[in-house]
Structure formats: C-alpha cells, structure tokens
C-alpha positions as CSV (number, residue, x, y, z in Angstrom):
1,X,9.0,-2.8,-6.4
2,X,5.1,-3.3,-5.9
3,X,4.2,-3.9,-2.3
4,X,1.1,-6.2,-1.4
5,X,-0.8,-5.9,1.8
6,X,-1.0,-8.9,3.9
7,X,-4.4,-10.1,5.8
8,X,-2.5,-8.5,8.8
9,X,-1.8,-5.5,7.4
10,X,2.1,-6.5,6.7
11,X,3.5,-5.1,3.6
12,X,5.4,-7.7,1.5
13,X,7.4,-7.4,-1.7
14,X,5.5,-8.8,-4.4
15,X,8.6,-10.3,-6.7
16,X,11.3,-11.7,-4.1
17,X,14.8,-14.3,-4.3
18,X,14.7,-17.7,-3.4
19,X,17.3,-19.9,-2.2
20,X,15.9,-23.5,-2.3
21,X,18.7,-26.4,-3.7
22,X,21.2,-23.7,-3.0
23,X,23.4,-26.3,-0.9
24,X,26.7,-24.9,-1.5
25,X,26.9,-22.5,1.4
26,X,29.9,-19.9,0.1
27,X,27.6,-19.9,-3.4
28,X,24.4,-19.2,-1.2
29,X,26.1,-16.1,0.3
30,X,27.2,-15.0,-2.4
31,X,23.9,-15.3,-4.5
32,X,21.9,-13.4,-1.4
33,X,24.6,-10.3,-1.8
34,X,24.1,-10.3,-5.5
35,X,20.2,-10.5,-5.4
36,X,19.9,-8.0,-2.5
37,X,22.5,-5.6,-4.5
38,X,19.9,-6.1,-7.5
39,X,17.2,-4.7,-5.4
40,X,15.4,-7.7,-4.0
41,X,14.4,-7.1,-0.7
42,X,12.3,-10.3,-0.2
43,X,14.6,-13.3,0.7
44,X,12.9,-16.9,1.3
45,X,14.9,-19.7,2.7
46,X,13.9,-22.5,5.4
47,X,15.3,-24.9,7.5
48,X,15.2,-27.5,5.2
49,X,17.1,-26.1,3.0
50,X,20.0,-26.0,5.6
51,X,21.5,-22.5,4.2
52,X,19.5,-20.2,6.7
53,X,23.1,-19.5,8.2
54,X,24.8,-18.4,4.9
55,X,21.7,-15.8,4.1
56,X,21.8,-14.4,7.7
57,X,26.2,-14.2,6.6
58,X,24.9,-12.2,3.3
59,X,22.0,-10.5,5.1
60,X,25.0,-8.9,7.2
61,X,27.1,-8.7,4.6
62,X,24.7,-6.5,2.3
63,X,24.8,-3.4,4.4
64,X,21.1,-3.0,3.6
65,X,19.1,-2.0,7.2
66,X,17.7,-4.7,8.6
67,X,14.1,-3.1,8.3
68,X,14.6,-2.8,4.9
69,X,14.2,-6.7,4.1
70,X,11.8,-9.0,4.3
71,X,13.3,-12.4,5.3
72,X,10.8,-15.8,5.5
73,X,12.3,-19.1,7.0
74,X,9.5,-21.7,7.3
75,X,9.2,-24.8,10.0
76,X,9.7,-28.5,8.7
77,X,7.6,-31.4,9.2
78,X,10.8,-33.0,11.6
79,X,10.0,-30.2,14.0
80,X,5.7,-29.8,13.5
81,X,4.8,-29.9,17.2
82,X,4.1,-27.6,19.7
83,X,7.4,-27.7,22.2
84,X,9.8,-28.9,18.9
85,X,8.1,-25.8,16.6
86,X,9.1,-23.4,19.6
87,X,12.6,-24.5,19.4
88,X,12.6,-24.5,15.6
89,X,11.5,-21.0,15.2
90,X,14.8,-20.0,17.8
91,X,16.9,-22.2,15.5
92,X,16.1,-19.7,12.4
93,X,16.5,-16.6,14.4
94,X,20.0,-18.1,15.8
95,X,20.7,-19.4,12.2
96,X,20.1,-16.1,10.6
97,X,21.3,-13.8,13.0
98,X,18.2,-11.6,13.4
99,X,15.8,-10.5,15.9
100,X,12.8,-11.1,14.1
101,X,11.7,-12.8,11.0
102,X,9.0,-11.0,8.8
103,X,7.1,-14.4,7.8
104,X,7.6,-17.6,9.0
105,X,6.2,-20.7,7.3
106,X,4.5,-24.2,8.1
107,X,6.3,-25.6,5.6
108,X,4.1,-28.9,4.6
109,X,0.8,-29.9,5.7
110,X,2.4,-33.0,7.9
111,X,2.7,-33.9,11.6
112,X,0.9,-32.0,14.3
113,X,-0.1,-29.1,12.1
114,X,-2.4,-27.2,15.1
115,X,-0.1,-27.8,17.8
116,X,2.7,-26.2,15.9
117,X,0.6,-23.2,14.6
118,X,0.0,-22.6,18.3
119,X,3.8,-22.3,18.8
120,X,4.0,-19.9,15.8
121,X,1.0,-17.9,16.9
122,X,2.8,-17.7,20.2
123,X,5.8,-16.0,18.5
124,X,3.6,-14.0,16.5
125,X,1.8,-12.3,19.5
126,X,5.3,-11.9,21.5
127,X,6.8,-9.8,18.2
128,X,9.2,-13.0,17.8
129,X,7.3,-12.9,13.6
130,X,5.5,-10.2,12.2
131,X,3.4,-12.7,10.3
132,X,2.8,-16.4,9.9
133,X,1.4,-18.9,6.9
134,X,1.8,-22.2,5.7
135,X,3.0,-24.0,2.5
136,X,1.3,-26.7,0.6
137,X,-1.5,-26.4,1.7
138,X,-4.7,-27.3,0.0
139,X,-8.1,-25.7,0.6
140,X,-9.3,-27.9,2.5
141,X,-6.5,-28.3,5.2
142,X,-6.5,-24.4,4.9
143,X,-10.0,-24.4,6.4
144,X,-9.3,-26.4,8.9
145,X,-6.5,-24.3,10.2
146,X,-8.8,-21.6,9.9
147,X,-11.1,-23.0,12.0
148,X,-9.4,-24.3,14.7
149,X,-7.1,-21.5,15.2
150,X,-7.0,-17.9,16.4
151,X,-4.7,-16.4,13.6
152,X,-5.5,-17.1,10.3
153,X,-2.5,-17.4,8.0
154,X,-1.2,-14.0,5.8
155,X,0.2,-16.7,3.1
156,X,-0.2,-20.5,1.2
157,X,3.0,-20.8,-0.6
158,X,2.3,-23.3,-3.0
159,X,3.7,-24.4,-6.8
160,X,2.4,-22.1,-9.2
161,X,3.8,-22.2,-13.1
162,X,2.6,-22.0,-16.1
163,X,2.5,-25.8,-16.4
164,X,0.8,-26.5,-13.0
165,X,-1.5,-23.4,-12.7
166,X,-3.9,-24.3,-9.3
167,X,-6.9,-21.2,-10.3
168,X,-9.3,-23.3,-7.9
169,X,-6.3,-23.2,-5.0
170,X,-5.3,-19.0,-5.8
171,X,-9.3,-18.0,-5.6
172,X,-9.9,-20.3,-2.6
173,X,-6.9,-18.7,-0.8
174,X,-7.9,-14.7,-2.4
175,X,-11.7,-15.3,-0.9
176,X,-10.0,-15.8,2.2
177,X,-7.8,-13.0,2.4
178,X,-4.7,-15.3,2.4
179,X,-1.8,-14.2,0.0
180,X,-0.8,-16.8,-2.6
181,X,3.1,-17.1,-3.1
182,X,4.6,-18.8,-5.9
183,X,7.5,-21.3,-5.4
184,X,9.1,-22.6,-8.3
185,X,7.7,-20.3,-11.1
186,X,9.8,-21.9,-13.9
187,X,9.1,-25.3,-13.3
188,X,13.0,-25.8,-13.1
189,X,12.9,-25.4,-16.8
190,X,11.0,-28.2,-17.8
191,X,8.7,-29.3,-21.0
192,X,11.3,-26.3,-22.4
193,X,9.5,-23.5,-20.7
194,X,12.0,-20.9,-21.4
195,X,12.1,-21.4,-24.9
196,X,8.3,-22.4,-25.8
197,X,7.2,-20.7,-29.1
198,X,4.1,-19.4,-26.9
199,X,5.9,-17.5,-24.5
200,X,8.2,-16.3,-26.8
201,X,5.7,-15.1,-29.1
202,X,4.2,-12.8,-25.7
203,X,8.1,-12.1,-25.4
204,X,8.8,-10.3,-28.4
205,X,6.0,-7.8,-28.3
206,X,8.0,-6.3,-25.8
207,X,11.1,-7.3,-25.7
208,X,11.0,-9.8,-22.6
209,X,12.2,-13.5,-22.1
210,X,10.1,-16.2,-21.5
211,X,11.2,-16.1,-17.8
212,X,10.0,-12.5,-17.8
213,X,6.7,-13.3,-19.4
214,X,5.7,-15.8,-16.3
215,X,6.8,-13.5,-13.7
216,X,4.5,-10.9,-15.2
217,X,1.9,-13.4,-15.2
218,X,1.9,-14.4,-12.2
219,X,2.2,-10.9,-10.8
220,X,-0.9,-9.7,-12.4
221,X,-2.7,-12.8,-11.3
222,X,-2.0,-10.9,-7.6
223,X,0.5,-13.6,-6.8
224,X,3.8,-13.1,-5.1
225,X,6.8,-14.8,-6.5
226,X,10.3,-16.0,-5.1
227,X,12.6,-17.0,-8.8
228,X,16.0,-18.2,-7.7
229,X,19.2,-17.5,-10.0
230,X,23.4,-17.9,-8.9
231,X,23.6,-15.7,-11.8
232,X,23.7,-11.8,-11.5
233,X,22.6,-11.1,-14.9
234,X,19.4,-13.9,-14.8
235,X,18.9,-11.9,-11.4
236,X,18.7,-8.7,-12.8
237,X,16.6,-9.7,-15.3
238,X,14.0,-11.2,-13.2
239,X,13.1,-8.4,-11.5
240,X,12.7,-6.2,-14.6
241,X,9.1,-6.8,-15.0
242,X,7.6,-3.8,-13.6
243,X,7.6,-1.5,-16.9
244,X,5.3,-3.8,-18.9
245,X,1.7,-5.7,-19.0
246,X,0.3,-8.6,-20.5
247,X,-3.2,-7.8,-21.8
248,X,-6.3,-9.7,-21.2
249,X,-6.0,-11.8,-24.5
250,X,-2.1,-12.4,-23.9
251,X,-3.1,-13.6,-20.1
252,X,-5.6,-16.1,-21.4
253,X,-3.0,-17.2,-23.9
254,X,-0.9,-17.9,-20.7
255,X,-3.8,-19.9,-18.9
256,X,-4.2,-22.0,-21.7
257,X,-0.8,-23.4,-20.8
258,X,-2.0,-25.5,-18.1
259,X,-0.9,-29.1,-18.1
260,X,-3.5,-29.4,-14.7
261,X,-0.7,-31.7,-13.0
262,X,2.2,-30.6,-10.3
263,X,5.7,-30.8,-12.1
264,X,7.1,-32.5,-8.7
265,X,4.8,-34.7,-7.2
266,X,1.2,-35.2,-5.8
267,X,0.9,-33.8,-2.0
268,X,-2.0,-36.5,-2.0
269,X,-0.3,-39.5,-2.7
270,X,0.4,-41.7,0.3
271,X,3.4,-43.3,-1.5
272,X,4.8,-39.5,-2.3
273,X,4.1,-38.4,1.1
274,X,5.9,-41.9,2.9
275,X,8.8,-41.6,0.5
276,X,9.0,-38.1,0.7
277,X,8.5,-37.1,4.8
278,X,8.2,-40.8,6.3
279,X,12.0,-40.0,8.0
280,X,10.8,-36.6,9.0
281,X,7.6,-37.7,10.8
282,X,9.1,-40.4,12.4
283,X,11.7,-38.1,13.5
284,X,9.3,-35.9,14.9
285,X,7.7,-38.9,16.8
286,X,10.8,-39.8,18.4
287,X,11.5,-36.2,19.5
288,X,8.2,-35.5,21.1
C-alpha cells in the first residue's frame, strides 16, 4: 500500500474503504471485516452516517492491532460549535470503541466553523486525534481557516471523479500542503462510468476495469481515495492498482473527461445548502 505524508508528518494510506449510505448496520460490519481482511487499512466513516458503532464492532472484530489502522470519523454541521464539537468528537471515540482517532473531519463548511476547529485543535494537542481537516471545503473558506487558526488542516476531502474533476481545488489545497482526499470516486456510477468506451479503452491495455482505471488516476494525481463496496470481490479489486501506470497521454485522456459540474449538488447554492443542512443548523442553534 503507498503511504502519503501528511502536513504534520502523519502517514496515511493513500487508497482506503468507505462506508458512507452503508445504513444497514450488521452489512456495515460485515463489509469493514471483509475490506480490512482485503488489506485496507484506511477506514472512513462519520457521524452522519450513523454506522461509526458497527465499524468500531468490525474494527474489534478484525483482529488487526489497533495501530495498524487508520480510522477517520468527521464532525457534522448539528454539532459545529465549540462546547457541542467537544462532545461530538467523545461521541466517535465512545461510538467506535477506540482511544484515539487518526483523522478527524469538519465535515461541511456550515455553522460555527472556527469555534469548532478550536475544539478539534484542542483534541489534537491533548493526543485525543493525531490529525485534523475538513471536508467541502473550497479555497477560499480553506484560507480563511488558515488564517484564523493555529493548526492548519492535514486534509480537504472533497468530490473528485472523473466527471467532476476540481484541478483549481487539488492545486489550491497541494500549494498549501493540505492532502486532497477523494470521496465518491465513481460518481455512484453515473453517465455509465464503469462501462464508458474511454475508460475501457485505458482498461484493456492492461487488463484493468474501468473502476481500476479512476483509482489509478486519481492516485497519480497525489490524491488519496476512500471506494466503498459490500462486495468482497469489487473490494479486492479496488485495491489492485498498485502494479500498473497510466502514462502522460492516457492521464490527459482521463482529464478530458471533465463534465466541470459536481454529480450531487452545488455547495454554493443557498437552496442546496437550506434544503440540504437547514435542520442541522437549526439544530445546532437550539443546542448552543
């Protein structure tokens, strides 16, 4: 497995498992034993997802050392103040069952973004999380947690696919030292990404799926990247891109992919961002 180096000097799987929409709990569990069995070590879930419980069960159940793994859980917009971020970062440790996270996440741009930061860099400097980021972030809010914080963040976990590729967002966040992680890397299989002619055709020079072929992408863009799968053979195959490498003309063939538009929704739109995390922030207003 290839290692990257965070801002920090934390080393981080580069190819990990995720567990987002994974809502059947027993399924969850059992998907974290398979992936960890498969040789993932990196295993991203959060509170929103409501399954941090079921991979601390598999965690447990995998009889791989704790030190061995690399478990992120990430903070959500309900809980994005100082006092409630403070609580919410115990929550994940209780859920999952551990002393210690490796990263732990802002998870959305939303709610009092600096005073929960200060929470995290709280548990950061009492060994609580041996590194903190954020997700969905753009640039510009990037900076301005930069700015007006003492840690900077090791991480902007963002969506990255072949269909939605963000090369202004990666080389912001690489000129700043800050990792870029990938979440949904298959755009959940949509415009027919795991059967388009153009990733096939990359495919069959070396005998690789289309799903391999992204992966591979994105690693050698120096991007870290958490595919989810139930299935053990899908898992298996994921992380089996480490014995081959898309050249320069087959990378730009994969950059001309870009449809320049997210596959989910704007993080900009006030309608998105109302329909999306009005509950959660008012949630959070009630609760401070």
């Amino acid at each position: 497995m290839d290692m990257v180096q965070l801002n920090n000097g934390v080393q981080m799987p580069q190819l990990g498992f995720g567990v987002f929409q994974m809502t059947d709990l027993a399924e969850c569990e059992q998907a974290v034993v398979d992936a960890i069995a498969s040789g993932y070590r990196l295993i991203d879930t959060a509170a929103a997802y409501h399954n941090e419980a079921a991979v601390g069960r598999a965690i447990k159940r995998s009889g791989v050392a704790r030190e061995e793994l690399f478990i992120t859980s990430k903070l959500w917009v309900s809980d994005a103040s100082y006092e409630r971020a403070k609580k919410g970062i115990d929550q994940s440790l209780q859920n999952l069952g551990v002393d210690y996270l490796d990263l732990y996440l802002l998870h959305q741009p939303f709610g009092d973004v600096i005073g929960a930061w200060r929470a995290l860099e709280e548990a950061y400097k009492a060994g609580k999380i041996r590194a903190i980021g954020v997700s969905n972030f753009y640039a510009d809010q990037l900076k301005n947690l930069i700015l007006s914080t003492d840690v900077k963040p090791v991480i902007n976990q963002i969506e990255v696919n072949p269909w939605y590729q963000e090369h202004s967002e990666v080389a912001f966040a690489q000129a700043e030292e800050i990792q870029v992680e990938a979440w949904a890397p298959f755009a959940e299989g949509k415009h027919n990404i795991f059967t388009d002619d153009r990733i096939a055709a990359i495919g069959s020079r070396y005998g690789k799926s289309n799903g391999q072929v992204i992966l591979r992408w994105l690693l050698q863009r120096g991007i870290v990247v958490i595919p989810k799968s139930v299935h053990q053979n899908r898992m298996a195959e994921n992380i089996n891109v480490f014995d081959f490498e898309l050249t320069t003309a087959e990378m730009a063939t994969m950059n001309d992919l870009d449809k320049g538009e997210s596959q989910f929704f704007d993080h900009r739109d006030p309608a998105a961002i109302e329909q999306i995390f009005g509950t959660s922030l008012a949630a959070l207003k009630e609760n401070k």
